[in-house]
N, C-alpha and C positions, 0 to 999 in steps of 0.2 A: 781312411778316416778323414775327414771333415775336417776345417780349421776348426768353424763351432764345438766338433768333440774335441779337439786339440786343447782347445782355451776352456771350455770343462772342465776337462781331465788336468790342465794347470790347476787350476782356481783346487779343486779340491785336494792338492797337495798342502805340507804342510807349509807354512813362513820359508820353515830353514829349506825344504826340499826344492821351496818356490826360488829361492836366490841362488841355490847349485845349478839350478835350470835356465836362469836368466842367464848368470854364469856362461854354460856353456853354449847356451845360444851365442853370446857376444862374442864367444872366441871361436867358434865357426863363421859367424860373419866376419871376422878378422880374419883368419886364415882361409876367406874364399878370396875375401878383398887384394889380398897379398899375392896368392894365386896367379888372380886373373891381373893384376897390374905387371905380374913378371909375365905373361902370358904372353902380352902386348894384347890384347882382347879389347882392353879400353884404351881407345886413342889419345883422350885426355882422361885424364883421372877425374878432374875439377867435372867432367859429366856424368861419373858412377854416383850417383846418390846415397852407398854406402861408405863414401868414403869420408862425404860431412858428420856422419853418424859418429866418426871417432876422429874428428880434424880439431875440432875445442879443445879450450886450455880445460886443463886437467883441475883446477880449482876454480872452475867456473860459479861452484856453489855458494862458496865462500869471498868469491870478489866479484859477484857478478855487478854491484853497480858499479864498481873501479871500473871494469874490463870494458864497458858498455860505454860511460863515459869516455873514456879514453877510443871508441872509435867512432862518436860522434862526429862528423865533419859537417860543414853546410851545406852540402848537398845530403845529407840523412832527412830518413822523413819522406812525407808528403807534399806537394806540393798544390792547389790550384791552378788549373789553366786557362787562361781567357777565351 
């Protein structure tokens, strides 16, 4: 099967069937991430790119401009270079 039929066969699920699914996708990427960190597999963890997936504060949604100001520094941003 295909991802295209994969994500299909999502979509045509129901709401609730759709969040048991997202559900247990997350916690098999969690318990791979865990895995392979005990594994020693990843030499630094800071380079699995699943591990930023679940490293954010947990009420991000609710204090995201707190969170964001608070790690603004002066080197944030963009800069111009001559």
């Amino acid at each position: 099967m295909t991802v295209q039929e994969l994500f299909k066969a999502a979509q045509e699920l129901t709401p609730t069937d759709q969040l048991r699914l997202a559900s247990q996708l997350m916690q098999a990427i969690l318990q791979k991430v865990q895995l392979t960190a005990h594994d020693g597999n990843v030499e630094n963890q800071a380079d699995d790119p699943l591990v930023g997936l679940f490293s954010g504060s947990p009420d991000l949604a609710s204090r995201s401009t707190e969170i964001f100001t608070q790690e603004i520094s002066s080197t944030s941003g963009f800069s111009w270079k001559a």
